[in-house]
C-alpha positions in Angstrom: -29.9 5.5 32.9 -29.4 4.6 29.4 -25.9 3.4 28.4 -23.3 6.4 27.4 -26.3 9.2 27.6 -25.8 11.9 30.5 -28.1 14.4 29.1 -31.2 15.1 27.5 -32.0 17.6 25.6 -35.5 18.6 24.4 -37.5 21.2 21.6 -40.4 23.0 23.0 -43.3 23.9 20.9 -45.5 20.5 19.8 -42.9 18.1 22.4 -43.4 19.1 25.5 -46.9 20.1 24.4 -49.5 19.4 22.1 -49.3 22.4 18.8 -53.2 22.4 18.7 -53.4 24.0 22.0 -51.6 27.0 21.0 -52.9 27.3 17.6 -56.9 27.4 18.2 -55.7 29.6 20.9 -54.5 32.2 17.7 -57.2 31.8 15.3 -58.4 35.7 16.0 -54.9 36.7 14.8 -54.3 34.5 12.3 -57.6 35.8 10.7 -56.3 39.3 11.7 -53.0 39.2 10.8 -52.2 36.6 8.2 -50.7 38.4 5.7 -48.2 39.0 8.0 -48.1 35.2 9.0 -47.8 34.2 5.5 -44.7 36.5 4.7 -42.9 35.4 8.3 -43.4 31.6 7.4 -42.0 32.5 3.9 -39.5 34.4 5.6 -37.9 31.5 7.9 -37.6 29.2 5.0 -35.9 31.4 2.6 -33.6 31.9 5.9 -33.5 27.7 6.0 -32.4 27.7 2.2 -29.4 29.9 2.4 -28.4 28.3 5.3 -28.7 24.7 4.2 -26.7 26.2 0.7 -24.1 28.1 3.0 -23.9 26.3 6.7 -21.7 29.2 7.5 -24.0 31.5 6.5 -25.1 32.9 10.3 -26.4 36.0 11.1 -26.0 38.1 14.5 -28.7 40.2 13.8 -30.9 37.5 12.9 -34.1 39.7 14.0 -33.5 42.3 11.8 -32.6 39.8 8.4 -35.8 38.1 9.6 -37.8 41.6 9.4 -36.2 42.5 6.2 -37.1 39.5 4.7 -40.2 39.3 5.5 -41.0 43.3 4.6 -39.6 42.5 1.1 -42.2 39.8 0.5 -44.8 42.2 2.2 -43.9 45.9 0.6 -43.5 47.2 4.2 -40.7 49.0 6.0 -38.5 46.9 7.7 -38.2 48.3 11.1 -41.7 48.8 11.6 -42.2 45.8 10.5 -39.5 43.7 12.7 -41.2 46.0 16.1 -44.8 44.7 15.1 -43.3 40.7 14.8 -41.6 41.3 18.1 -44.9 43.3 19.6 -47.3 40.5 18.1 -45.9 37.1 17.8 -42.7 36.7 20.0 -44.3 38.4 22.6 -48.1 38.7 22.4 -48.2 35.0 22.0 -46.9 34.2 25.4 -49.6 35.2 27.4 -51.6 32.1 25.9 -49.1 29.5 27.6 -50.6 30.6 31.1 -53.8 28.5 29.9 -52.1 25.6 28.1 -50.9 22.4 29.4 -48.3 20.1 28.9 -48.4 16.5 27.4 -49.6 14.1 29.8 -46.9 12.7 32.4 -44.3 15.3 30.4 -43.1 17.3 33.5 -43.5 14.3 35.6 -41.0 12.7 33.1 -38.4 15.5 33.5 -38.3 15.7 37.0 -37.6 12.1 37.0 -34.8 12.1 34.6 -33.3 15.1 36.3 -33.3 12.8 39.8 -31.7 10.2 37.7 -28.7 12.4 36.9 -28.8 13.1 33.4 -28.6 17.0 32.6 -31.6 18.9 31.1 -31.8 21.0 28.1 -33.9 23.0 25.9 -33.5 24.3 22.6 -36.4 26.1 21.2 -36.6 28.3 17.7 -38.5 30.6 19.6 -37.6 32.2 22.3 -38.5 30.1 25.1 -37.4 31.8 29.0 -41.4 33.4 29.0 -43.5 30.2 27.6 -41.5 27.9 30.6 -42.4 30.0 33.6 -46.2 30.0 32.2 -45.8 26.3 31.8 -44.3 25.8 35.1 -41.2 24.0 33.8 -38.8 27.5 34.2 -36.5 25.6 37.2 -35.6 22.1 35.7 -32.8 22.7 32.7 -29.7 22.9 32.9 -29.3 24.8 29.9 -31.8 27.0 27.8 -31.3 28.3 24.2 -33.0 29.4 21.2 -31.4 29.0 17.7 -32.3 32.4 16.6 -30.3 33.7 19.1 -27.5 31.2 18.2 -28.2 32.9 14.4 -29.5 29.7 12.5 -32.6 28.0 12.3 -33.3 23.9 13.0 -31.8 22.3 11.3 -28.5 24.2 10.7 -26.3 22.0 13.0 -24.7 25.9 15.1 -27.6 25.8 17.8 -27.4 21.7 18.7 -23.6 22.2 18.8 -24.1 25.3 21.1 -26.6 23.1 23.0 -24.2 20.5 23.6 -21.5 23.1 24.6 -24.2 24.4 27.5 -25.0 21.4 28.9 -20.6 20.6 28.3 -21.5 17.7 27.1 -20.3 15.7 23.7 -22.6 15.7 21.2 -22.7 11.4 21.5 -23.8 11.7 25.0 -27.0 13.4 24.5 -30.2 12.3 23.5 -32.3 15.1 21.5 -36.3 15.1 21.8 -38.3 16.5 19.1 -41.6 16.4 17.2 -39.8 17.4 13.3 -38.3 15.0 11.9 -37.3 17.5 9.5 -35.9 20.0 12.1 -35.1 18.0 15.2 -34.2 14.3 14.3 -32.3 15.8 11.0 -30.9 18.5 13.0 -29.9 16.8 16.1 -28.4 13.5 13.9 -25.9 15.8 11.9 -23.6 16.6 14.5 -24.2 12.7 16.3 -26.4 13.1 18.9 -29.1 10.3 19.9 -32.4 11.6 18.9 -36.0 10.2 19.5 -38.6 11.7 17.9 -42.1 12.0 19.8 -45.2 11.0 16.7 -48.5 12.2 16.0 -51.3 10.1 13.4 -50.6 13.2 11.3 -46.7 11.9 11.4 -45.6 11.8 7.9 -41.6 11.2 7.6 -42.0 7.6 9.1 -39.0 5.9 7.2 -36.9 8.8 6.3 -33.6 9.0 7.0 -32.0 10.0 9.4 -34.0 7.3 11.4 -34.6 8.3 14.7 -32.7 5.8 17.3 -36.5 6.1 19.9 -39.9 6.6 18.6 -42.8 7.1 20.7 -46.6 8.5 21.3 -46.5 8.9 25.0 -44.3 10.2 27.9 -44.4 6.8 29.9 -42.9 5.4 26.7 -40.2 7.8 26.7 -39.9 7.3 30.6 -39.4 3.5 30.2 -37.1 3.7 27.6 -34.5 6.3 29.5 -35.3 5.0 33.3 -36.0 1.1 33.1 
């Protein structure tokens, strides 16, 4: 095990697998429905901007300030508007994890570190209980979350605190994984955790601070670096 690290903690979407494989998978809705897209991208980072302006600016009903954002930029009620995201993205997206797989040597990886005593967690922005079961990683976390539940958005430092409090952990003993650097390394860095940050050819924040402590392409890298 890696000097003063007794947990790992991990984001979901484009870490544990590759983003393409979900993405081609929604190009019928995104030609269907990408007004809707647009406004709920647009959304989220107006939500980011107030946050990173006010850190204590969290929100219980974050659903519901989501939809109403969102509807604003769109013309649309609301509440029909936040039962059609819940109906079409957070949970008519799911299904689609039955067919995709994992990064090479990914779950092999966690099972590994789990035998080697450190404590496993996930933080996802979306809601994440569904896509692990599909992707047959449900039973190896200690602790699960998702930072709109936790009423902030990556980077806002409130959902890798509340990660650290699930795995009851300090923040300087756990090692965050992530494909953003903007969300995950930044995030993650802010309230001291370790944080390595798994790279792409499309990578582009090479160099930017916060520097992640591990870099790496592959799984086996990330297995050396943690188990050897």
């Amino acid at each position: 095990m890696r000097e003063g690290i007794e947990g790992i903690a991990f984001d979901l979407d484009g870490t544990l697998y590759p983003n393409y494989s979900l993405n081609i998978r929604l190009v019928p809705f995104l030609f269907k429905e990408w007004r809707m897209l647009s406004a709920f991208g647009k959304a989220r980072n107006i939500i980011r901007a107030e946050q990173e302006k006010d850190p204590s600016k969290l929100f219980s009903n974050f659903y519901e300030y989501q939809a109403e954002i969102t509807a604003k930029i769109m013309s649309v009620p609301a509440e029909a508007l936040n039962k059609k995201i819940e109906r079409h993205i957070y949970r008519g997206w799911e299904p689609f994890f039955k067919k995709i797989k994992l990064f090479k040597h990914s779950k092999e990886t966690l099972i590994a570190l789990r035998e080697a005593g450190y404590k496993l967690g996930l933080l996802s922005d979306f809601p994440p209980e569904t896509k692990l079961e599909y992707l047959g990683i449900s039973g190896l976390w200690d602790a699960v979350l998702c930072s709109e539940q936790c009423g902030a958005l990556k980077p806002h430092p409130k959902s890798f605190i509340d990660m650290a409090k699930a795995m009851a952990l300090p923040p300087e003993k756990i090692f965050y994984v992530g494909n953003s650097h903007s969300y995950d390394v930044t995030g993650a860095a802010k309230i001291g955790m370790k944080t390595a940050w798994i790279k792409n050819r499309f990578a582009s924040n090479l160099g930017k601070d916060p520097k992640p402590d591990f870099s790496f392409y592959s799984y086996r890298q990330l297995f050396d670096f943690m188990l050897k």
